[in-house]
C-alpha positions as CSV (number, residue, x, y, z in Angstrom):
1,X,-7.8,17.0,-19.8
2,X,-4.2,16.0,-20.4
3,X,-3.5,11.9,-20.4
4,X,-0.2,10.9,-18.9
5,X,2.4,8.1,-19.7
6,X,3.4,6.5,-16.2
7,X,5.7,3.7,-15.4
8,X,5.9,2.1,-12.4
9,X,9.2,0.7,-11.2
10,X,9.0,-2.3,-9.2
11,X,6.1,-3.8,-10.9
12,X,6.0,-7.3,-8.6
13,X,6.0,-5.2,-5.4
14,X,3.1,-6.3,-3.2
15,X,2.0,-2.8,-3.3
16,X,1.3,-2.9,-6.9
17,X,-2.1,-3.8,-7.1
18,X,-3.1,-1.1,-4.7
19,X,-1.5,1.4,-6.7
20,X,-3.1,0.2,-9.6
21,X,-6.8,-0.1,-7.7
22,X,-5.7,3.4,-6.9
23,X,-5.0,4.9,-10.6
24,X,-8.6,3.1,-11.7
25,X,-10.2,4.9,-8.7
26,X,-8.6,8.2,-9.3
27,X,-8.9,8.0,-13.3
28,X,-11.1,10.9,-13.8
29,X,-8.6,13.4,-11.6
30,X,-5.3,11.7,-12.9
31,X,-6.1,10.0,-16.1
32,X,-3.5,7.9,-17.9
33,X,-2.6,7.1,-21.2
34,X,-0.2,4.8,-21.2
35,X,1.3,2.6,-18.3
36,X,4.2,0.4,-17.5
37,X,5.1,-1.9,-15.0
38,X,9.1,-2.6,-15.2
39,X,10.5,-5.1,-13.0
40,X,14.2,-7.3,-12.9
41,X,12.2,-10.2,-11.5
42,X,9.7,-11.4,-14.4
43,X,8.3,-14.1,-12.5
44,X,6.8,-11.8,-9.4
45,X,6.0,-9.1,-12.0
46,X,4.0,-12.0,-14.5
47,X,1.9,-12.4,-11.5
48,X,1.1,-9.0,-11.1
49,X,0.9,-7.9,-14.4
50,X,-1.6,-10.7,-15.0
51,X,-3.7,-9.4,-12.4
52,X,-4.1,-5.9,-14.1
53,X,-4.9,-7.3,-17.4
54,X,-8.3,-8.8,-15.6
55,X,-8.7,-4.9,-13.8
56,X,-7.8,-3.1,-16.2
57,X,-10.1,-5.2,-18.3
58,X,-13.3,-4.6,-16.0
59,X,-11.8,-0.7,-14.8
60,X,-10.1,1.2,-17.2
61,X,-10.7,-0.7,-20.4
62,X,-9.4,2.3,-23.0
63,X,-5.6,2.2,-20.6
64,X,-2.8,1.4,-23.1
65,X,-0.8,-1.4,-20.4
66,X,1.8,-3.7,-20.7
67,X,4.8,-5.2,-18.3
68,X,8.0,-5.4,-19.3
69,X,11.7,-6.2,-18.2
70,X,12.9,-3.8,-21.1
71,X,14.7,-0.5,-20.2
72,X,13.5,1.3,-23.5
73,X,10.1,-0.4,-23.1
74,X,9.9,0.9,-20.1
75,X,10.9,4.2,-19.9
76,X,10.7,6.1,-24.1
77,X,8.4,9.2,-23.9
78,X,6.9,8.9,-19.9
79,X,5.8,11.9,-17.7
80,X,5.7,10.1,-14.7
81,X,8.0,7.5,-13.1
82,X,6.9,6.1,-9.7
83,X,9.9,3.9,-8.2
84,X,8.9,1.4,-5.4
85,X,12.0,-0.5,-6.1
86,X,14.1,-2.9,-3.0
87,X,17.3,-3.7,-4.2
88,X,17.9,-7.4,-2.9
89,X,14.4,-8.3,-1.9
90,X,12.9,-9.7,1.0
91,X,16.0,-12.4,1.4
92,X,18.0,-8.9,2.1
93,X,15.7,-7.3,4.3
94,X,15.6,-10.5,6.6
95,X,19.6,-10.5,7.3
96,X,19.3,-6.3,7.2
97,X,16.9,-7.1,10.3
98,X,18.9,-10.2,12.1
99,X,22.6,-9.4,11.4
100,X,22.1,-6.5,13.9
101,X,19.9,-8.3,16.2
102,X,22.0,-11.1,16.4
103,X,24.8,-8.5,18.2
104,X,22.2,-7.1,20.6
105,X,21.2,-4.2,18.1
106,X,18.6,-2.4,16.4
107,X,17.4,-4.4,13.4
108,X,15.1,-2.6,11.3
109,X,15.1,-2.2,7.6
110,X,15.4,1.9,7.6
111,X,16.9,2.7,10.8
112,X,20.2,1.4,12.2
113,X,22.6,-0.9,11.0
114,X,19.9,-2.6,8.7
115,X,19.0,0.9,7.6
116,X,22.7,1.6,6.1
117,X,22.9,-1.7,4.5
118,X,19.5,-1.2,2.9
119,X,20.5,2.3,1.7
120,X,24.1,1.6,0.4
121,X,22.7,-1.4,-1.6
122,X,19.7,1.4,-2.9
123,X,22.1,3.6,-4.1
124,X,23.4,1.9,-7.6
125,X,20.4,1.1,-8.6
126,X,18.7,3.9,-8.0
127,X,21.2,6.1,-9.9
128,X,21.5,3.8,-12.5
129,X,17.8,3.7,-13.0
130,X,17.8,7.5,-13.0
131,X,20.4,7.7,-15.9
132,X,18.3,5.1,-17.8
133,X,14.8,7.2,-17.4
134,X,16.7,10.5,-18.2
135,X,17.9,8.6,-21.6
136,X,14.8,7.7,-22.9
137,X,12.4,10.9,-21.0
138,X,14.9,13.7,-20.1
139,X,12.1,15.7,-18.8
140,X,9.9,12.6,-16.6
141,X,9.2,13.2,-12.8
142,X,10.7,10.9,-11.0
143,X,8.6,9.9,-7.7
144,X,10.6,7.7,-5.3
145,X,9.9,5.7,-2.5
146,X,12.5,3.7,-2.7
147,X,13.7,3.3,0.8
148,X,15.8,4.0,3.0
149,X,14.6,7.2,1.4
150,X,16.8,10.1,3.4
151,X,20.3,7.9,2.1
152,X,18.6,7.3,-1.0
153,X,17.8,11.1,-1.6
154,X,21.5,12.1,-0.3
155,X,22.7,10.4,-3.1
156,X,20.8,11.4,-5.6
157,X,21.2,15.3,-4.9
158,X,24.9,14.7,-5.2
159,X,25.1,12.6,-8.3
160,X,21.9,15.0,-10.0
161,X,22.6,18.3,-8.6
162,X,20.3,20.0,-11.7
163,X,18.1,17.5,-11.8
164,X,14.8,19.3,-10.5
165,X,12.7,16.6,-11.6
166,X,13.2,14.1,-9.0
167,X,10.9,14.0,-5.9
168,X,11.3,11.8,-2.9
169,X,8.5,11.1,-0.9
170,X,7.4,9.1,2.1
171,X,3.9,7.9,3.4
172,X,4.5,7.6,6.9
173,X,3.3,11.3,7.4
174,X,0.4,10.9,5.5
175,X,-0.1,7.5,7.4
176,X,-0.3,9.4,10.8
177,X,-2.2,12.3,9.3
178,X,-5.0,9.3,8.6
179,X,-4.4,8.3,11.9
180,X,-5.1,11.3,13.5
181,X,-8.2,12.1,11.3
182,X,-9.2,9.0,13.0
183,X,-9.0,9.5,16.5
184,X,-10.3,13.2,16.2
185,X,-13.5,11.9,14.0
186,X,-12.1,14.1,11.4
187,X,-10.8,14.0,7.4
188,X,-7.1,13.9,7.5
189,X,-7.3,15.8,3.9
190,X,-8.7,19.0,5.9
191,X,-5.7,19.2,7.9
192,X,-2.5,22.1,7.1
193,X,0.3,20.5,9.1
194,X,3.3,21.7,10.2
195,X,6.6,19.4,9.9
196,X,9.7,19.2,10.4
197,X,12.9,16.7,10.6
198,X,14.5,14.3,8.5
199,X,13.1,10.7,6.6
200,X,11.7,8.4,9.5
201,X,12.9,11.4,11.9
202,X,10.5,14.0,12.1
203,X,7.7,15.8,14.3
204,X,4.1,17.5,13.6
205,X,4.5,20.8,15.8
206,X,1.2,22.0,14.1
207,X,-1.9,20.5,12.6
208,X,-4.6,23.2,11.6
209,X,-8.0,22.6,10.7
210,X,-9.4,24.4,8.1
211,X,-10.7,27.5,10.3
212,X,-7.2,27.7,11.6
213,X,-7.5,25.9,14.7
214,X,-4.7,24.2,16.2
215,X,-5.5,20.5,16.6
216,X,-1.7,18.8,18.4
217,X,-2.6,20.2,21.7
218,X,-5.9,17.9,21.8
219,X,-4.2,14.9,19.8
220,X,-1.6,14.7,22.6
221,X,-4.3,14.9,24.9
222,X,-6.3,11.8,23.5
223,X,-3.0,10.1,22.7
224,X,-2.2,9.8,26.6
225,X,-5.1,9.1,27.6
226,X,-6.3,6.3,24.9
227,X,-2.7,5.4,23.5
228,X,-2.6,5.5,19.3
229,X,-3.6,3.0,16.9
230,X,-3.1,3.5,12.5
231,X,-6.0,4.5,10.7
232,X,-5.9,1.0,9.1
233,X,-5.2,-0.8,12.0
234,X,-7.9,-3.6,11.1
235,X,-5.7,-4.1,8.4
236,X,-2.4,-4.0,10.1
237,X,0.4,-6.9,11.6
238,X,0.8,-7.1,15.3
239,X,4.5,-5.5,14.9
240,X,3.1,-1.8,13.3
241,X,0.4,-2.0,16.3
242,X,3.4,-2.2,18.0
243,X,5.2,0.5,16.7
244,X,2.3,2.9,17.0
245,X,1.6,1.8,20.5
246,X,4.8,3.5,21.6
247,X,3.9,7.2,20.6
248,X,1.9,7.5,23.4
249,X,4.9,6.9,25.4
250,X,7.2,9.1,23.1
251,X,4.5,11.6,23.7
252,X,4.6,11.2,27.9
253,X,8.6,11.8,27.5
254,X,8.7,14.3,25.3
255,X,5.5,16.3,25.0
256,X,6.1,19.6,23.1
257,X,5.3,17.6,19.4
258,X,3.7,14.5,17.9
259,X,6.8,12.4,16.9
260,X,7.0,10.0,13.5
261,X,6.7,6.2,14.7
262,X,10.0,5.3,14.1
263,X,11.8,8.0,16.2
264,X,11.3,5.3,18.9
265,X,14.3,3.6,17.4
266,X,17.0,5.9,18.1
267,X,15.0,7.2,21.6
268,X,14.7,3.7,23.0
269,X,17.0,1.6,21.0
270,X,17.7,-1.1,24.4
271,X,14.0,-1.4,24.7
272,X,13.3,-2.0,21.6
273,X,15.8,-4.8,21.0
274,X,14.5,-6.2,23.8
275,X,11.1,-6.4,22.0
276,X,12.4,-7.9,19.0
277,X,12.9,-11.1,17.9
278,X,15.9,-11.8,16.8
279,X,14.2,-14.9,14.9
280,X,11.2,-14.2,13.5
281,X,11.7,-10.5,12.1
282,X,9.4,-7.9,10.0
283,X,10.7,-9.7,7.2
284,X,9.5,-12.7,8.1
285,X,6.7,-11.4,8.8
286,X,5.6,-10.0,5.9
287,X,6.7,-13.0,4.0
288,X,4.3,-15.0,5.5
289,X,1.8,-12.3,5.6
290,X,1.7,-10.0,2.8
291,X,3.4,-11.3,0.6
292,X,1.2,-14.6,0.6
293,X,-1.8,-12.4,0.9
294,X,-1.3,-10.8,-2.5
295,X,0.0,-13.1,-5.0
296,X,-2.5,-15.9,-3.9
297,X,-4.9,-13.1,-4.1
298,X,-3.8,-12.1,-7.8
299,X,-3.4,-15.4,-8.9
300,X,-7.3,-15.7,-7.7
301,X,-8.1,-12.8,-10.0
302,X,-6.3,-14.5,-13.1
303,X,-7.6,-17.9,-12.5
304,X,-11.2,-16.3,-12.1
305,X,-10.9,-13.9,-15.1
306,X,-12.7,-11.2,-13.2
307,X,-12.1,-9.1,-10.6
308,X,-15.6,-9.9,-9.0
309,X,-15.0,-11.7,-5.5
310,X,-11.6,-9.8,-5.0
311,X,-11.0,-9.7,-1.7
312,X,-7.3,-7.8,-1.5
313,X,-6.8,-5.4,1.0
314,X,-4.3,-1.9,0.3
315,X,-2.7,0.8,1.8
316,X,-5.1,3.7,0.2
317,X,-2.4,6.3,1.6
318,X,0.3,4.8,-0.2
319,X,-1.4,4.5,-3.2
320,X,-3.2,7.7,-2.8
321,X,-0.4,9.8,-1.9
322,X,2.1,8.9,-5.1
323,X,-1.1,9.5,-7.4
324,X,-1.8,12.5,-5.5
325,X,1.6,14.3,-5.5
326,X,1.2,13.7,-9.1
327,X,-1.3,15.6,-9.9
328,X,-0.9,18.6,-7.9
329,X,2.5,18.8,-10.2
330,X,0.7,17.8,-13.6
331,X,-2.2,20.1,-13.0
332,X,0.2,23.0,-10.8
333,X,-2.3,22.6,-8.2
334,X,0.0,24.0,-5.3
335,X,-1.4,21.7,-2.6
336,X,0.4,20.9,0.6
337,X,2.2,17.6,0.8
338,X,5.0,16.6,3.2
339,X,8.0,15.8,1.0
340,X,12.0,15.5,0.7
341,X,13.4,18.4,-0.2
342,X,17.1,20.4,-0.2
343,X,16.8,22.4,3.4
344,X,17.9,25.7,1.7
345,X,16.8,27.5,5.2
346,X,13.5,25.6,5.3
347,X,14.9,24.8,8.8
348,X,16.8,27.7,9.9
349,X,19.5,26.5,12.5
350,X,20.3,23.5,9.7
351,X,22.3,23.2,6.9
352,X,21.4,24.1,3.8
353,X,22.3,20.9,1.9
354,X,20.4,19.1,4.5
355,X,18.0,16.9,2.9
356,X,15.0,17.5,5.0
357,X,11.4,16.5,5.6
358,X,8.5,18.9,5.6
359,X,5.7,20.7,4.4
360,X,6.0,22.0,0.8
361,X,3.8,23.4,-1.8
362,X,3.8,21.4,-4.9
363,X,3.2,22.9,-8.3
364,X,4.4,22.4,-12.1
365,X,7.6,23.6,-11.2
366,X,8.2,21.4,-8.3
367,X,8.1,21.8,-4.2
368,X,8.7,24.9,-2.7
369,X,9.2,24.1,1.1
370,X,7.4,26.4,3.6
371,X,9.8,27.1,6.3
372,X,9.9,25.9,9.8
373,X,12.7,28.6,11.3
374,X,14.7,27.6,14.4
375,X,14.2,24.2,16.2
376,X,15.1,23.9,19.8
377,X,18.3,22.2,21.0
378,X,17.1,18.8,21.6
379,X,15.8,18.6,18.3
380,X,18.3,20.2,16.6
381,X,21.0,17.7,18.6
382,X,19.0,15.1,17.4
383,X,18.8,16.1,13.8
384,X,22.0,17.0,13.7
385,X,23.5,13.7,14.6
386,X,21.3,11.8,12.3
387,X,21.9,14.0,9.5
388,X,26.0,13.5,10.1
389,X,25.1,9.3,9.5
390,X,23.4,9.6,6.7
391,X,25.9,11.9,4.9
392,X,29.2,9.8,6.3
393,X,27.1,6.9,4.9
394,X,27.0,8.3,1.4
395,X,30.2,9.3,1.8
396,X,31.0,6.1,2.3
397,X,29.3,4.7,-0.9
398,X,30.8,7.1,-3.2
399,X,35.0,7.3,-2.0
400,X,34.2,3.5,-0.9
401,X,35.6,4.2,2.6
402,X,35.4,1.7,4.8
403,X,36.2,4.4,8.0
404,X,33.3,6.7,6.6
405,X,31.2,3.6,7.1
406,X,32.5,3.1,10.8
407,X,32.2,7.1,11.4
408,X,28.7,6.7,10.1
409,X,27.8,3.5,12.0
410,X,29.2,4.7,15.5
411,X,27.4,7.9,14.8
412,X,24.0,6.7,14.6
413,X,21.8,6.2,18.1
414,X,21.0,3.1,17.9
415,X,24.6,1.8,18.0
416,X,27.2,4.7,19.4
417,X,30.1,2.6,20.6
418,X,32.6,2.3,17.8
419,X,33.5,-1.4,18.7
420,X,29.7,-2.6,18.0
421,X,30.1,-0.4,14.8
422,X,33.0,-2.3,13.8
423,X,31.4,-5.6,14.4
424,X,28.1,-5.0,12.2
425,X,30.1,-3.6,9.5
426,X,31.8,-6.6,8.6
427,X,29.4,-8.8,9.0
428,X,26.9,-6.5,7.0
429,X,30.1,-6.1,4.3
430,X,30.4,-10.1,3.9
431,X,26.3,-10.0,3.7
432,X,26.4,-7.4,0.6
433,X,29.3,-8.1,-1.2
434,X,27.3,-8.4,-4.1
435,X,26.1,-5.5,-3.5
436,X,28.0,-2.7,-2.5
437,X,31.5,-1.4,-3.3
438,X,34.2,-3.0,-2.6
439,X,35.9,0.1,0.6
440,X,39.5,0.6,1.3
């Protein structure tokens, strides 16, 4: 069996040591030869990369690892790159969150206001870190998850529009597949589903077990009448409780399909401002949660010198799913995964350069999307509108217009009144002047 060079961008994301967990669990279906962990910030990454020396030690002992802050370290003869990169860290996120709160509106780091200022700032680096992998490893997958990952994947279809190699991907779905294995007593990796929408703005309108059996009618069922909880919801902060609390009453409203968690944003945007603290945001939260959690954690490990007495806690599907998408294309195993991909008629009453969300086979020579055909008019209305903000917002980046930034903001549910549009914009424009382009 074929060994693989990987490199992971963002190696001093708290994530990392899942993923790593994750590639020593999965060694014998994935195996690696080589890996890299490439990060800008060597002092988080030190941490991390410490910490796999001891697991990597104990786990995979014959792995051929380093960290590095060294493009050509980092990315000379790789098969895989998996990019988990956030542009501006958590100091970012927190005013992507508050700016807009602070004005009475949605502040969330993927949706909304926040969710534009997150994606324009993604943008540079992501394309700049796709023109360095395709200089050292013209023929690498690239896996991203770098978020806000329908912007993100806009961008990079129009600036690598024969580039077939890049793949972006999101756990959420595979999050509330868990979840519903959960509350149906069942495993999630028996289910076919059926999916359709955009990043962070989708809906299951199937889920088939593996005799064929359609499984949403009874999940909406249960949903009403015991609410929805993650998988991992031991495991979970009080705000994603939260946020999976309100499908049940996404599901009361509108009942024909099980809706992704953060469609409550742009379906209940007053509410949901009103449940926010404009204070004391996700970012903070995971600050002081997290991110505490997993460097005191690693720096337990390192101190120790073994990984015996570990007691870190990690996302299995977001670990699982990158390793797993991986190998259905290294191996041309064909399996079902819900991805990002060019519409192309996926979605029949959409545009074809729609960058959409759903199911797709995935083999050797990429995804090939299984189509959804027409969607009804709500959905489509919805879509449609969404679709139009994230394309003005790449407009935007790209001709550095400041009116394709206001058409995009004014657009967008959770704001639609051009004056609060106006407003956020310059305050999010002062906030990433580093960051972004300078519009006319």
């Amino acid at each position: 069996m074929k060994k693989f060079n990987v490199t992971l961008v963002g190696g001093g994301s708290t994530w990392t040591p899942g993923l790593l967990q994750t590639l020593c669990k999965l060694k014998e279906r994935f195996p690696l030869n080589k890996l890299v962990l490439f990060d800008i910030n060597e002092e988080r990454q030190a941490v991390i990369g410490e910490f796999a020396k001891v697991l990597f030690k104990e786990e995979y002992p014959e792995l051929d690892f380093k960290y590095t802050t060294k493009i050509e370290e980092a990315y000379n003869e790789v098969d895989f790159v998996f990019m988990q990169m956030r542009t501006g860290g958590y100091e970012m996120r927190e005013k992507d969150e508050k700016i807009p709160l602070s004005m009475g509106l949605i502040g969330q780091e993927t949706c909304g206001a926040g969710g534009f200022a997150y994606g324009l700032r993604s943008i540079r680096d992501m394309i700049d870190t796709v023109n360095d992998i395709r200089y050292y490893s013209k023929d690498a997958w690239i896996l991203n998850y770098t978020n806000p990952a329908a912007i993100v994947a806009e961008a990079l279809r129009r600036e690598f529009p024969e580039d077939k190699r890049i793949l972006n991907i999101c756990d959420q779905p595979v999050n509330l597949l868990r979840s519903y294995g959960r509350i149906l007593g069942r495993d999630s990796k028996d289910f076919e589903p059926v999916y359709f929408g955009l990043n962070h703005f989708g809906w299951f309108t199937n889920l088939y077990d593996s005799e064929g059996n359609d499984l949403v009618p009874e999940l909406k069922s249960l949903i009403k009448e015991r609410g929805f909880l993650p998988v991992d919801a031991e495991q979970r902060d009080q705000s994603w409780l939260d946020t999976y609390g309100m499908v049940k009453n996404m599901c009361d409203d509108f009942s024909d399909y099980l809706p992704n968690t953060y469609l409550q944003y742009y379906l209940y945007p007053d509410y949901k401002v009103k449940k926010l603290n404009p204070d004391y945001t996700r970012a903070n939260e995971v600050m002081d949660g997290r991110e505490k959690r997993v460097f005191e954690e690693c720096k337990k490990v390192i101190e120790r010198g073994t990984m015996e007495g570990c007691e870190m806690v990690h996302n299995d599907a977001h670990s699982e799913f990158m390793i797993q998408v991986a190998e259905s294309i290294a191996y041309n195993q064909g399996k079902i995964f819900i991805v990002i991909v060019e519409n192309n008629g996926a979605i029949s009453n959409i545009q074809d350069d729609a960058m959409v969300e759903v199911a797709a086979v995935l083999t050797a020579n990429g995804p090939r999307a299984l189509r959804v055909g027409k969607i009804g008019t709500f959905y489509k209305g919805l879509i449609e509108a969404q679709l139009a903000y994230e394309k003005l917002a790449v407009d935007a980046y790209f001709e550095k217009s400041y009116e394709k930034a206001l058409q995009a903001l004014t657009l967008n549910r959770t704001i639609v009144d051009a004056y609060k549009a106006r407003k956020v914009l310059d305050e999010l424009i002062e906030a990433n002047k580093e960051y972004w382009p300078e519009f006319k």
